[in-house]
N, C-alpha and C positions, 0 to 999 in steps of 0.2 A: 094749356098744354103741359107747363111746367109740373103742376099739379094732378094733374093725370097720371105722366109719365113718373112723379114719387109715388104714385098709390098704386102701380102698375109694378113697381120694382120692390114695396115694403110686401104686397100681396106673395107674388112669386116667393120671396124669400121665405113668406108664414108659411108658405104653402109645406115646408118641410117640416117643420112642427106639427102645424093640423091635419096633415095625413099620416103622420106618425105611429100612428094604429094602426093603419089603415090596410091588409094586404093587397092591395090595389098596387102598391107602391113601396114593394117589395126591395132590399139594399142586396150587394152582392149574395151575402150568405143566405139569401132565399125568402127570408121574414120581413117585415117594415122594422124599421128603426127604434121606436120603443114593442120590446118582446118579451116573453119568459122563455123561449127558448130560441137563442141565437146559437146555435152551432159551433163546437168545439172542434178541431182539424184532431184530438188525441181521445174524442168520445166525451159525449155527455154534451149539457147545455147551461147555457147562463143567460142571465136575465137582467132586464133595465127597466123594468117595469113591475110595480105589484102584480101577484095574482088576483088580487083581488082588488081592484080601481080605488083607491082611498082618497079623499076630500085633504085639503092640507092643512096639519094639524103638526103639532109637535109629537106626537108619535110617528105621522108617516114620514117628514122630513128627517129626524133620526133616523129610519129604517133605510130613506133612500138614501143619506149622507153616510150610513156605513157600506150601502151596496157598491156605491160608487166607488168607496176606496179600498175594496175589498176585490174591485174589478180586477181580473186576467184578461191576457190575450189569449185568443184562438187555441196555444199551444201551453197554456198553463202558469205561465211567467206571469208575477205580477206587475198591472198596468200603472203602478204608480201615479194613481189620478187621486185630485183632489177635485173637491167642490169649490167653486169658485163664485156662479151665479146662479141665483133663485128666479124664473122668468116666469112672469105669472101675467092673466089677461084683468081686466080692472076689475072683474067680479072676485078677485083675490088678494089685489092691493091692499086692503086692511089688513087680514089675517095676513098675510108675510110681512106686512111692519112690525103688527104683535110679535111672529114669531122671533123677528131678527134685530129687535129695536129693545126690545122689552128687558128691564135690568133680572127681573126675576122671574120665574116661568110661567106663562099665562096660562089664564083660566084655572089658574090652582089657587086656595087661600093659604098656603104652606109657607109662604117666603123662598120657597126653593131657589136658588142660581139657576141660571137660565143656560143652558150648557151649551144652546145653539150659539150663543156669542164666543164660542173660544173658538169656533169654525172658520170665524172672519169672512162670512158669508154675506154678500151683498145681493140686492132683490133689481129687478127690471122688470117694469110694466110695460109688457109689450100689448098694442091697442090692437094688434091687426090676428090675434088668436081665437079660433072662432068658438070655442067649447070655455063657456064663463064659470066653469069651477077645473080644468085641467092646470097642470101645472109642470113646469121639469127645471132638470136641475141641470150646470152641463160645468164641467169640470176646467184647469187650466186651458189656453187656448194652445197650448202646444200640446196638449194628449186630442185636441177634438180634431172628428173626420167630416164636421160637417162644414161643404164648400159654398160661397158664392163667387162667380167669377165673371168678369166682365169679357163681353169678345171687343164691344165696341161702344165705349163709355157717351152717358149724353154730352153731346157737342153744342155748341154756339147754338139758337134759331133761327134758320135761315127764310126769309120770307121774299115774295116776289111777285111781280102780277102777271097774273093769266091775258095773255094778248088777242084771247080769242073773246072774253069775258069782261075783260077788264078788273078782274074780281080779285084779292089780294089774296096769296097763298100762303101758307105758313107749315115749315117742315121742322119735325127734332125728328132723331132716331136714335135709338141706343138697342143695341144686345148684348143680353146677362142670362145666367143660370143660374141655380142653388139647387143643390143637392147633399147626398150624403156618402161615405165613402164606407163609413165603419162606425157600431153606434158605439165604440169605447168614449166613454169621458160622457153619457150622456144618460140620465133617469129620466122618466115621465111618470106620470099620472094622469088620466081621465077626468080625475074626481068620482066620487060615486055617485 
């Protein structure tokens, strides 16, 4: 039951990343959470996602590490976010060591400096992300809108026998959500 109930709570949480495309599952401002156009309250739109799905490489992480810190709010002010974590599913574990481990910049024969290293950009294999080449990026944890919250954390196992049965019972219960409130501090990718 223990084990249920963790793969039961790691699921639900994924579930805000893997539907992050998705308009099924739409955030206040009307779009899903990774978008190219999330809605400006002063006109126009901005985006946290490539237009075009990109595989992770040192050009799209560049691209996404400057969107992120180039992010506004709603009304134009900059969002002052920084990139902080690289969250990638195991089909991407290698390429984000190369990218963020590597002294000099991969897949080049140039010697170049590796310029993702002054980012101070740390990687997270999350197992439970269901698209094995997506990837996002999500900024300090004090710019992020995205929520999990407990109503009613798992407690002790209470177990007891059925008196009509004689059959031994076994109860946990917990309720949680995860959601998202606002996609600032947050890039994605699909992969292509």
């Amino acid at each position: 039951m223990s084990d249920s109930a963790q793969e039961t709570i790691e699921v639900l949480a994924a579930d805000v990343i893997n539907n992050g495309w998705s308009s099924s599952y739409n955030g206040p401002d009307g779009v899903p959470l990774f978008s190219t156009a999330h809605p400006n309250v002063g006109g126009g739109t901005q985006g946290n996602t490539p237009s075009t799905q990109a595989d992770l490489s040192v050009t799209s992480l560049q691209a996404a590490l400057q969107t992120i810190e180039d992010m506004t709010d709603e009304r134009g002010k900059k969002a002052m976010t920084k990139a902080v974590l690289l969250v990638v599913p195991t089909g991407n574990m290698w390429t984000a060591h190369e990218l963020l481990k590597s002294e000099y910049k991969p897949y080049v024969g140039n010697n170049e400096v590796n310029a993702l290293q002054m980012k101070d950009l740390t990687y997270f294999i999350y197992h439970y992300m269901t698209d094995s080449d997506s990837w996002i990026l999500l900024a300090q944890k004090s710019k992020l809108k995205i929520k999990f919250f407990w109503r009613v954390k798992p407690g002790a196992l209470r177990r007891g026998t059925d008196f009509d049965s004689t059959n031994l019972k076994h109860l946990a219960r917990f309720r949680c959500d995860a959601d998202f409130s606002h996609y600032i501090g947050t890039y994605g990718s699909q992969g292509a």
